[in-house]
DRENPA-3360 file (N, C-alpha, C; in nm, 2 decimals, always signed):
BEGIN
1 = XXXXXXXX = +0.08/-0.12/+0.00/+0.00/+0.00/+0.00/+0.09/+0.13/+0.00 ~ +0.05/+0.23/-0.06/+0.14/+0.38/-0.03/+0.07/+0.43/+0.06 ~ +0.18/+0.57/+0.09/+0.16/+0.64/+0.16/+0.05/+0.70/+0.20 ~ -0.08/+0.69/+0.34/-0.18/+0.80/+0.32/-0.09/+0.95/+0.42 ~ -0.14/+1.02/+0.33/-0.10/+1.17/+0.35/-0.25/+1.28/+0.41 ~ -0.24/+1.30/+0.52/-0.37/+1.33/+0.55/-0.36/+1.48/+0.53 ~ -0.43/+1.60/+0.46/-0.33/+1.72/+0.44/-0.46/+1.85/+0.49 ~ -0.47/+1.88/+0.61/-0.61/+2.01/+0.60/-0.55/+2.18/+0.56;
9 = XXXXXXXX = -0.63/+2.21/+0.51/-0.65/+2.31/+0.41/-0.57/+2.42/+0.50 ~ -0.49/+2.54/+0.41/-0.39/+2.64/+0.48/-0.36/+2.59/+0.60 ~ -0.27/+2.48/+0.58/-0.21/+2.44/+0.68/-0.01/+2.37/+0.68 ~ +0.03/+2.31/+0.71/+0.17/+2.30/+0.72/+0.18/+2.19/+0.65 ~ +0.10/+2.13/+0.66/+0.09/+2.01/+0.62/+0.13/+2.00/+0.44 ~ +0.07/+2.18/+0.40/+0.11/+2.11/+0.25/+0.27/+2.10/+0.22 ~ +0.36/+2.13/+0.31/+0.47/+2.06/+0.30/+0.48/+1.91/+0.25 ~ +0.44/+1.82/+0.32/+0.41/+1.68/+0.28/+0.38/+1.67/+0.17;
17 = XXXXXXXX = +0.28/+1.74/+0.08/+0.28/+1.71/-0.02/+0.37/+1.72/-0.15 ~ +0.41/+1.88/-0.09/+0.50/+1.94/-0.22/+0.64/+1.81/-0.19 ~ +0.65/+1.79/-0.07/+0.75/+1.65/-0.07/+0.76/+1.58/-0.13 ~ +0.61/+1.49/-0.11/+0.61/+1.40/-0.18/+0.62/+1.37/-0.39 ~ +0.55/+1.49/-0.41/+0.55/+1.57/-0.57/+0.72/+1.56/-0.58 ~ +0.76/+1.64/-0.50/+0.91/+1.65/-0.58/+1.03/+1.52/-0.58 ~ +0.93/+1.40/-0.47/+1.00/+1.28/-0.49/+0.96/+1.19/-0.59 ~ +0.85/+1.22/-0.68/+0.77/+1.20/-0.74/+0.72/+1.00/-0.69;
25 = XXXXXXXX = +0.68/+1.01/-0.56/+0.64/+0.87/-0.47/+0.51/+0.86/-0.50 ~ +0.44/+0.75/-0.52/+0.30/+0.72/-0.48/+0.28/+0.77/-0.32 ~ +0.17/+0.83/-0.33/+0.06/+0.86/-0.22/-0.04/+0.87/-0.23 ~ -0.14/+0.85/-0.10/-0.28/+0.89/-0.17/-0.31/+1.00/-0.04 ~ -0.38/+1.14/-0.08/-0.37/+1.22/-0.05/-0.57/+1.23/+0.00 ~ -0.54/+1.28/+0.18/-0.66/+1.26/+0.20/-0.71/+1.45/+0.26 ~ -0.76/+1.51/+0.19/-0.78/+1.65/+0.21/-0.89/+1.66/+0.32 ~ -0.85/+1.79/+0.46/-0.95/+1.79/+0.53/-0.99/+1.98/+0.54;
33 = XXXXXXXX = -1.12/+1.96/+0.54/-1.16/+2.13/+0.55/-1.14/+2.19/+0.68 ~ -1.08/+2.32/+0.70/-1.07/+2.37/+0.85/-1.18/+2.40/+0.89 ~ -1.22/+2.41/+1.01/-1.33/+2.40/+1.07/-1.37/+2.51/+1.20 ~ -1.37/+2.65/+1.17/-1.36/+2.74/+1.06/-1.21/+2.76/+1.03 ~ -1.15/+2.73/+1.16/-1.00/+2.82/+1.22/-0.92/+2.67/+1.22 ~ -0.95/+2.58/+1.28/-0.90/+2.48/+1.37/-0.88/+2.32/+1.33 ~ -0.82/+2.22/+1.36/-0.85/+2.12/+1.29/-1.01/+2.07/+1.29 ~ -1.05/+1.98/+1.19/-1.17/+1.92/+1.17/-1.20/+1.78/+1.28;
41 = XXXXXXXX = -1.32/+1.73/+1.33/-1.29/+1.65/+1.41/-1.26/+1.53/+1.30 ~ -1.23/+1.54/+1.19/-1.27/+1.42/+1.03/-1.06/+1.40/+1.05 ~ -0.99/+1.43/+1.16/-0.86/+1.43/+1.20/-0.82/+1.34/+1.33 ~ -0.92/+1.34/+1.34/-0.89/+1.24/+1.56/-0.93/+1.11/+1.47 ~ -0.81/+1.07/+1.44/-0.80/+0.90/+1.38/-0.72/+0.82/+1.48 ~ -0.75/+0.73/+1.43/-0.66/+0.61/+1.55/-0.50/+0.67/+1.51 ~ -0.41/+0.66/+1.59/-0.30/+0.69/+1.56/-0.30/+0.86/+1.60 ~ -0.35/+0.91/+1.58/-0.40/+1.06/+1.63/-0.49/+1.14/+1.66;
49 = XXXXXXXX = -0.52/+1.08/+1.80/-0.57/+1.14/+1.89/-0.65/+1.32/+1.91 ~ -0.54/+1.39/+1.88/-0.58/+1.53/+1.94/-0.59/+1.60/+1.76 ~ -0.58/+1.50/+1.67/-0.62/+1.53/+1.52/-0.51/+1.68/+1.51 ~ -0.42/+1.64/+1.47/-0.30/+1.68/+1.42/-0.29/+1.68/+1.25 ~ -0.26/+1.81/+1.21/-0.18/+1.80/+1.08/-0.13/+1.83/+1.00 ~ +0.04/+1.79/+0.98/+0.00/+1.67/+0.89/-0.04/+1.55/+0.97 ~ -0.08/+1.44/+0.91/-0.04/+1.31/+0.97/-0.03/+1.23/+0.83 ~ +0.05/+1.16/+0.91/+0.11/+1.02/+0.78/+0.07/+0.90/+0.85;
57 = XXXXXXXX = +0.00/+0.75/+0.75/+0.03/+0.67/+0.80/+0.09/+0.56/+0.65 ~ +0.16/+0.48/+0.74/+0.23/+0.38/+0.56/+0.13/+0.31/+0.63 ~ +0.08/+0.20/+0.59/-0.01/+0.08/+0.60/+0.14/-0.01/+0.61 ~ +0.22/-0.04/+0.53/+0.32/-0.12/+0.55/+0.42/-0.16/+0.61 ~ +0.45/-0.03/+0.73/+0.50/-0.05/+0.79/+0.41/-0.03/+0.93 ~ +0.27/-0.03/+0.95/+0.24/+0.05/+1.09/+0.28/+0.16/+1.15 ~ +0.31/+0.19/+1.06/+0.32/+0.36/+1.08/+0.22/+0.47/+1.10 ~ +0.20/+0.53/+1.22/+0.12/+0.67/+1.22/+0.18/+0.77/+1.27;
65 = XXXXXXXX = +0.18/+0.88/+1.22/+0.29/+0.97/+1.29/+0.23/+1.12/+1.22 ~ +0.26/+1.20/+1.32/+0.21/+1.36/+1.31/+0.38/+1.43/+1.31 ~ +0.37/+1.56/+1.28/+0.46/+1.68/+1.30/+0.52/+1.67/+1.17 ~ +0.53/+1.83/+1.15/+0.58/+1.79/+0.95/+0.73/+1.77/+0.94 ~ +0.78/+1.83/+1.06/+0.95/+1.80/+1.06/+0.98/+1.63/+1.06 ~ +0.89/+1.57/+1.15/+0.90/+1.44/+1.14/+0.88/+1.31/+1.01 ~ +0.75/+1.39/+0.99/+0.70/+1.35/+0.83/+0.80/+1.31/+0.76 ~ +0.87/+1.44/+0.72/+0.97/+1.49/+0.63/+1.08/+1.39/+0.60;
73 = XXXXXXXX = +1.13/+1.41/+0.77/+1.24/+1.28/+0.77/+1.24/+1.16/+0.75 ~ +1.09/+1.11/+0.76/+1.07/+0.97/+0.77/+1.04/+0.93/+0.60 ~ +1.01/+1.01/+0.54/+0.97/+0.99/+0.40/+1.10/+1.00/+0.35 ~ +1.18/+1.09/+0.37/+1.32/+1.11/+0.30/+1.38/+0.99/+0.37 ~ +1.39/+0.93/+0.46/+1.47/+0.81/+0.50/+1.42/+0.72/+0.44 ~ +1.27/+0.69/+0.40/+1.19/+0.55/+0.30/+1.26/+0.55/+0.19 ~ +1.27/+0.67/+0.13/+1.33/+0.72/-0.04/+1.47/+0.70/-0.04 ~ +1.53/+0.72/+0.09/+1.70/+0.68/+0.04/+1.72/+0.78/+0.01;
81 = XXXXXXXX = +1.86/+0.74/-0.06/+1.94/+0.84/-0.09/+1.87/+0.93/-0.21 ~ +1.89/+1.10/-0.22/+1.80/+1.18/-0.29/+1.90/+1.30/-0.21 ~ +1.87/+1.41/-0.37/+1.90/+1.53/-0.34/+1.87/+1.64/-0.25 ~ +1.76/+1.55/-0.22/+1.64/+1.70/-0.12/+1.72/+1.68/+0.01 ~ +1.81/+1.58/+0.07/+1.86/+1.58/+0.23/+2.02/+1.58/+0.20 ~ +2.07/+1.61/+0.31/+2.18/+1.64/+0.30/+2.25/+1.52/+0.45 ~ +2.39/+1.51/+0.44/+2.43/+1.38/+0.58/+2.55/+1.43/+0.56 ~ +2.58/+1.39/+0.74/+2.71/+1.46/+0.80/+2.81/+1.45/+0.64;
89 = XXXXXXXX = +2.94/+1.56/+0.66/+3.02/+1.53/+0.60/+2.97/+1.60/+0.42 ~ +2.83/+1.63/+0.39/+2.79/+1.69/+0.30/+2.79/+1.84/+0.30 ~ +2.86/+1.91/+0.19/+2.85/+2.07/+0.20/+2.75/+2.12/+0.21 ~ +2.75/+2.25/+0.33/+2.60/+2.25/+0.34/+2.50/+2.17/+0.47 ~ +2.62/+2.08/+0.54/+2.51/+1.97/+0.59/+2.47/+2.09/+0.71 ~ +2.49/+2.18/+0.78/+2.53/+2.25/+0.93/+2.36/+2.35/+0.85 ~ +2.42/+2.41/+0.73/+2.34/+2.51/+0.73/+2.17/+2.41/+0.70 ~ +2.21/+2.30/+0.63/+2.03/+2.26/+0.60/+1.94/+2.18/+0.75;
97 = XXXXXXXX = +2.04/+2.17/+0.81/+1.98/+2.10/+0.95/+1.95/+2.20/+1.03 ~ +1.97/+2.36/+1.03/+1.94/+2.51/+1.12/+1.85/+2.52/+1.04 ~ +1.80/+2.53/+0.88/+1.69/+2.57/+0.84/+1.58/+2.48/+0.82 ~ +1.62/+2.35/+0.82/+1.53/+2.24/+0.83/+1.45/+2.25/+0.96 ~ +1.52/+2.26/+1.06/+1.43/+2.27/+1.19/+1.38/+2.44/+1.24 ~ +1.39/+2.51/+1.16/+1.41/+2.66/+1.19/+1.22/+2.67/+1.16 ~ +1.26/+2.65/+1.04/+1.11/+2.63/+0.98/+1.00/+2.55/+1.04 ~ +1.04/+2.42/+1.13/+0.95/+2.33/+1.17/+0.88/+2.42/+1.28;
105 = XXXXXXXX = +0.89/+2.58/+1.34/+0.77/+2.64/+1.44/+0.72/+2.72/+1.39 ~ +0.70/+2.65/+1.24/+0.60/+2.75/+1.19/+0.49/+2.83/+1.15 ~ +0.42/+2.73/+1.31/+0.26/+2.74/+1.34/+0.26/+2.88/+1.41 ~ +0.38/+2.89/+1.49/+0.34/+3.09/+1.54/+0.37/+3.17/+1.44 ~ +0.30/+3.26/+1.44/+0.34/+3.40/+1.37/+0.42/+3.44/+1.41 ~ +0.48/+3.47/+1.51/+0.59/+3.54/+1.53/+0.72/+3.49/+1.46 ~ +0.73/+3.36/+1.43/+0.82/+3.32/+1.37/+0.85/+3.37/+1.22 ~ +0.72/+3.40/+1.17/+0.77/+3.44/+1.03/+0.87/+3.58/+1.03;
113 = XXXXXXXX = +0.83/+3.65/+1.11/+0.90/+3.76/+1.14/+1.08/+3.75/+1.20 ~ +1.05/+3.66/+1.27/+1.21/+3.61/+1.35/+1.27/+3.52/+1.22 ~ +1.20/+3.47/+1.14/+1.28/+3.40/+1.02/+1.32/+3.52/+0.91 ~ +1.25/+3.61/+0.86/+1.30/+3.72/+0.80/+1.41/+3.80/+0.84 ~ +1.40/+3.77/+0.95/+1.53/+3.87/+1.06/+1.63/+3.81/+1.01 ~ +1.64/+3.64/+1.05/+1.73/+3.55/+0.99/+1.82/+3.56/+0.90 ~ +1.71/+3.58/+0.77/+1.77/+3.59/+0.65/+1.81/+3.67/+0.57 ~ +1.76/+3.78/+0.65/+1.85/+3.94/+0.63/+1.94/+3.94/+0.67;
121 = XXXXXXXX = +1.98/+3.88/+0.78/+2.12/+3.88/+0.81/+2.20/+3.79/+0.78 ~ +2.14/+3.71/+0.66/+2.30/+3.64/+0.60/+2.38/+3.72/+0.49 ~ +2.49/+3.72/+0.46/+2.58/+3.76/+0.37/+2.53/+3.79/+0.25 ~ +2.54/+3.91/+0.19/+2.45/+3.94/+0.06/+2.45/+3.85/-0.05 ~ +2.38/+3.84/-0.09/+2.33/+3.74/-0.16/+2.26/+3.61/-0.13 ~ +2.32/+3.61/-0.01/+2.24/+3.48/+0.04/+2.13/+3.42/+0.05 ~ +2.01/+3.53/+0.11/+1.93/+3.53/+0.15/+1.80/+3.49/+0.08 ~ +1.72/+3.38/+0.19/+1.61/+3.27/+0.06/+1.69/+3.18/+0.07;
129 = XXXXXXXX = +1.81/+3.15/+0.03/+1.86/+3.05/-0.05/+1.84/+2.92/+0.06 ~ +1.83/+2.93/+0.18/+1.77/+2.80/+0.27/+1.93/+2.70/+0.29 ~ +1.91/+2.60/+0.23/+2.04/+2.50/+0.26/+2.17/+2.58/+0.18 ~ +2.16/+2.67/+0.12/+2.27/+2.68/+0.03/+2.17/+2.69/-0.15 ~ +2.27/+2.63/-0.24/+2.25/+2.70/-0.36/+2.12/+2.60/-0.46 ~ +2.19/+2.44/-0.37/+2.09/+2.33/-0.39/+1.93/+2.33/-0.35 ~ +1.87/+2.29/-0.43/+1.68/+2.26/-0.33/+1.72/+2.19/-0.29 ~ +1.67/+2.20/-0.15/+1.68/+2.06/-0.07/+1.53/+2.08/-0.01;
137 = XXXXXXXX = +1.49/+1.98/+0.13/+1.35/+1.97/+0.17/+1.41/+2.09/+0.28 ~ +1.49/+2.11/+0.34/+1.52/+2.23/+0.37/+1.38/+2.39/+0.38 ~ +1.42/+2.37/+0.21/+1.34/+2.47/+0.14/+1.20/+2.44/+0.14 ~ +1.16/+2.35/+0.14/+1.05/+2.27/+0.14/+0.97/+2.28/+0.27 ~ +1.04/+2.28/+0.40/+0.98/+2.34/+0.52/+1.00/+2.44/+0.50 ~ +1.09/+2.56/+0.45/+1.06/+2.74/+0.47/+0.99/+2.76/+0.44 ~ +0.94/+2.71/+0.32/+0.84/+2.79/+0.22/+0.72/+2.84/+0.29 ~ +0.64/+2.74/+0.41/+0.53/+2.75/+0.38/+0.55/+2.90/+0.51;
145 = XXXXXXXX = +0.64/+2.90/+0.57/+0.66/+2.99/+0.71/+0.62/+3.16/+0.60 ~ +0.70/+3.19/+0.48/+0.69/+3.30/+0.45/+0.58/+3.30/+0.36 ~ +0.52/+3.19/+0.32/+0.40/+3.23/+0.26/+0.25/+3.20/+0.30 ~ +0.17/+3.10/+0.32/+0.04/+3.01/+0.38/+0.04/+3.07/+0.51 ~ +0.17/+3.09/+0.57/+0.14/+3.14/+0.73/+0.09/+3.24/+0.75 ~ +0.10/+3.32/+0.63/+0.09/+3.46/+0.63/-0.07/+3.53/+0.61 ~ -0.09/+3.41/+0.60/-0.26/+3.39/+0.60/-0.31/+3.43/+0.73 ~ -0.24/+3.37/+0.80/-0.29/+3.35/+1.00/-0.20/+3.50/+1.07;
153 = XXXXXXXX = -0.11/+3.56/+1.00/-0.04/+3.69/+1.07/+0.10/+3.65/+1.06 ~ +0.20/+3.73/+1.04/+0.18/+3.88/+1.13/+0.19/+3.94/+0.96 ~ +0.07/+4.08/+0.97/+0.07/+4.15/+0.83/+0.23/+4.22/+0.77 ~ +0.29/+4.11/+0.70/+0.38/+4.15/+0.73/+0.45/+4.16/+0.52 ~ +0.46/+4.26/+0.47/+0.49/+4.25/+0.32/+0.62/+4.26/+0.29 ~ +0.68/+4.19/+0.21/+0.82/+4.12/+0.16/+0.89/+4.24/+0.08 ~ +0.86/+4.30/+0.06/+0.92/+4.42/-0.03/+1.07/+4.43/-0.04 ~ +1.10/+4.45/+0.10/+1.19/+4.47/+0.18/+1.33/+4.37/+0.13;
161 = XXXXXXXX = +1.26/+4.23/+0.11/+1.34/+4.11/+0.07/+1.34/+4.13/-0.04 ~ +1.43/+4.15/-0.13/+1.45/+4.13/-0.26/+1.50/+3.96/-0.28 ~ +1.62/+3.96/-0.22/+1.64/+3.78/-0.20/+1.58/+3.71/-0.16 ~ +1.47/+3.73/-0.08/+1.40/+3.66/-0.01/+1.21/+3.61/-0.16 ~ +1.19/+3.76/-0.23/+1.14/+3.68/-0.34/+1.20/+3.69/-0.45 ~ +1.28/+3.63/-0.49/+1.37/+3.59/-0.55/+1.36/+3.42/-0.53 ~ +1.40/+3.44/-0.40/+1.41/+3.27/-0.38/+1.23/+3.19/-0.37 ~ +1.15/+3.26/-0.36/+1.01/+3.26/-0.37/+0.96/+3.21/-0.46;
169 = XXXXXXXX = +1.00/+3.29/-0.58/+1.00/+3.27/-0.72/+1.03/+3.18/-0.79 ~ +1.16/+3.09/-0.73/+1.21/+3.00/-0.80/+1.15/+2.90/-0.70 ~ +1.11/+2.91/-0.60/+1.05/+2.76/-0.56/+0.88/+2.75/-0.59 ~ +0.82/+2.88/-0.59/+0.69/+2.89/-0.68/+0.64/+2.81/-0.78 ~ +0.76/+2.83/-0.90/+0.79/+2.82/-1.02/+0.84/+2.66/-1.07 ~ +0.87/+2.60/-0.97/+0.86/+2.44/-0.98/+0.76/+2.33/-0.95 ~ +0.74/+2.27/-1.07/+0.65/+2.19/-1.09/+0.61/+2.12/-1.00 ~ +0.68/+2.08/-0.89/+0.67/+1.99/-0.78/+0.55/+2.07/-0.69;
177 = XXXXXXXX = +0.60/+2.21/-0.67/+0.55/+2.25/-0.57/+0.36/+2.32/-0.69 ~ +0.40/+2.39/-0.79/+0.23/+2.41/-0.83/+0.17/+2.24/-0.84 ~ +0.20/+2.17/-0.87/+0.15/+2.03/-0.82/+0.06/+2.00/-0.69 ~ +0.22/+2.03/-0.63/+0.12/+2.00/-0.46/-0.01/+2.07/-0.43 ~ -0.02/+2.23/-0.42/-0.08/+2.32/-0.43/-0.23/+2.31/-0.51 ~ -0.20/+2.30/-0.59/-0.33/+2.26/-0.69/-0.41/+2.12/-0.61 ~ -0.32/+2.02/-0.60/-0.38/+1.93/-0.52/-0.47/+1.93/-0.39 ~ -0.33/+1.98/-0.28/-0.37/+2.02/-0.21/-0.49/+2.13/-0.16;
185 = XXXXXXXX = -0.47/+2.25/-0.19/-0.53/+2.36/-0.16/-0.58/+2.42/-0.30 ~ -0.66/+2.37/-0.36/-0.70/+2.41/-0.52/-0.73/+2.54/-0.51 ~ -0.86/+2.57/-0.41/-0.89/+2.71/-0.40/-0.82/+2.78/-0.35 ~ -0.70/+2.82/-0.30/-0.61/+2.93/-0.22/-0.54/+2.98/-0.35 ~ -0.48/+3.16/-0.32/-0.43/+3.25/-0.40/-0.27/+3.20/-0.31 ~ -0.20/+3.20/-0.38/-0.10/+3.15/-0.33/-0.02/+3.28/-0.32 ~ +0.04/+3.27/-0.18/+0.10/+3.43/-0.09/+0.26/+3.43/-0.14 ~ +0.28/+3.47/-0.25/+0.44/+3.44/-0.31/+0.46/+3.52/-0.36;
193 = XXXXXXXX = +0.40/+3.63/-0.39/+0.47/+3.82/-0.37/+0.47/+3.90/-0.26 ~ +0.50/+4.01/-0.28/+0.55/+4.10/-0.18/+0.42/+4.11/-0.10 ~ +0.33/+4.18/-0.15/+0.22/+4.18/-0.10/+0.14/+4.07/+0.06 ~ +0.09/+4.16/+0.12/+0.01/+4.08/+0.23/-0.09/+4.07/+0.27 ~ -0.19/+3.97/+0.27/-0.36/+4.00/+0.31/-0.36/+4.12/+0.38 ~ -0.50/+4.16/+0.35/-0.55/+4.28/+0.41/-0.58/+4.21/+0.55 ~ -0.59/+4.18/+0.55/-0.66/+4.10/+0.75/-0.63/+3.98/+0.73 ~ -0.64/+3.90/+0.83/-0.60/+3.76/+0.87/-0.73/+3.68/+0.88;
201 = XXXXXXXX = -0.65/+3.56/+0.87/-0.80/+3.45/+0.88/-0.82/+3.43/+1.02 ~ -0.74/+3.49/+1.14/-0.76/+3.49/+1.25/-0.85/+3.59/+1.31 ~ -0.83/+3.70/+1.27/-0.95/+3.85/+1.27/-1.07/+3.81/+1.20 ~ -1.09/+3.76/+1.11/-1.18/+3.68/+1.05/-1.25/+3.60/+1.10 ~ -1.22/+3.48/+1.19/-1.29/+3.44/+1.25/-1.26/+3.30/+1.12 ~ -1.20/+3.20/+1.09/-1.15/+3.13/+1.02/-1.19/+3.11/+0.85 ~ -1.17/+2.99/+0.76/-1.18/+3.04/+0.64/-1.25/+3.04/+0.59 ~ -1.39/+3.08/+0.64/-1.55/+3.12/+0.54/-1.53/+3.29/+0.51;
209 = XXXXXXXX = -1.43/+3.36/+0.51/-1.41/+3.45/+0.51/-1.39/+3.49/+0.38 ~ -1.31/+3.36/+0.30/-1.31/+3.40/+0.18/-1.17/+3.48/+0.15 ~ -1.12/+3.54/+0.21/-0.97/+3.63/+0.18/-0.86/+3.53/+0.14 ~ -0.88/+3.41/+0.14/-0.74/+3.33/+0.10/-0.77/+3.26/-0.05 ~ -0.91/+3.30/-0.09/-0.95/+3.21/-0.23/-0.91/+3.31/-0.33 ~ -0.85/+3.23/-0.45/-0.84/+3.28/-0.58/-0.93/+3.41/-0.62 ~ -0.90/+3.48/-0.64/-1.02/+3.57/-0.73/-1.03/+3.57/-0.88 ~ -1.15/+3.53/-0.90/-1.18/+3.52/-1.05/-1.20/+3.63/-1.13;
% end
């Protein structure tokens, strides 16, 4: 059996997906609606109790497991060896394991703001670039801090970062990730320019609000 991927909507979880897309692995992907703000109770499965997500389960191995940092790793260790992880002794290995977990608290808002601080202060040019010059899953956890999060606060517009969309652009712009996205969250305007919602889905009172869907 493959992988189920359980993924609810503007949430962290579409990490897992864009993962899985750019491993190009069988999964079968099970979408849950927020409820308005919060998880859905269609999430308190055996294996996860307090309905967490992401959650992953393999059928083949007995596997159930929540947290996307964890996800991440456990799929990249099924897959083997692959470009998206980096191991001791690899260039790069110091910087992808500070941005790999940098990104895993990326359910507060405050963090998106403390992660731009970050990356302002790397060495010019640097900044965005996540593990170094390579994609790795690194990048794959940032993504969603500077952009989906930005949905939930802090109003915060990228202008400021030229490197920062720059490096936006180029992970936007890969098939892996409009893949996931589409799958995942079909109706969402995807937060990957400078620009920032006018209000939060938190002031809103969760997503019947309507401020995160596509406009036609």
């Amino acid at each position: 059996m493959v992988l189920q991927v359980h993924h609810m909507e503007l949430s962290q979880s579409e990490r897992i997906v864009f993962l899985c897309e750019e491993l190009s692995i069988p999964y079968t992907l099970i979408r849950h609606k927020r409820a308005p703000l919060f998880a859905p109770e269609s999430l308190r499965l055996p294996g996860n109790p307090l309905g967490k997500s992401p959650f992953l389960e393999d059928p083949d191995e007995g596997v159930a497991l929540a947290e996307s940092g964890a996800i991440c790793e456990y799929i990249l260790g099924k897959a083997g060896d692959t470009t998206l992880s980096k191991k001791y002794g690899d260039k790069g290995f110091a910087d992808y394991l500070y941005w790999f977990h940098y990104a895993n608290a990326g359910l507060q808002p405050a963090v998106v703001g403390s992660m731009l601080l970050s990356l302002s202060a790397l060495p010019e040019g640097d900044e965005g670039d996540g593990a170094g010059a390579d994609f790795t899953a690194a990048d794959i956890m940032s993504v969603y801090t500077v952009t989906t999060q930005r949905y939930f606060g802090p109003h915060l517009k990228l202008a400021a970062y030229p490197n920062i969309l720059r490096w936006l652009k180029d992970v936007s712009e890969r098939p892996g990730y409009r893949r996931a996205m589409e799958k995942g969250d079909p109706e969402m305007e995807l937060l990957v320019g400078a620009e920032a919602p006018a209000t939060t889905l938190i002031q809103e009172g969760g997503v019947g609000s309507g401020i995160w869907k596509k406009k036609n």
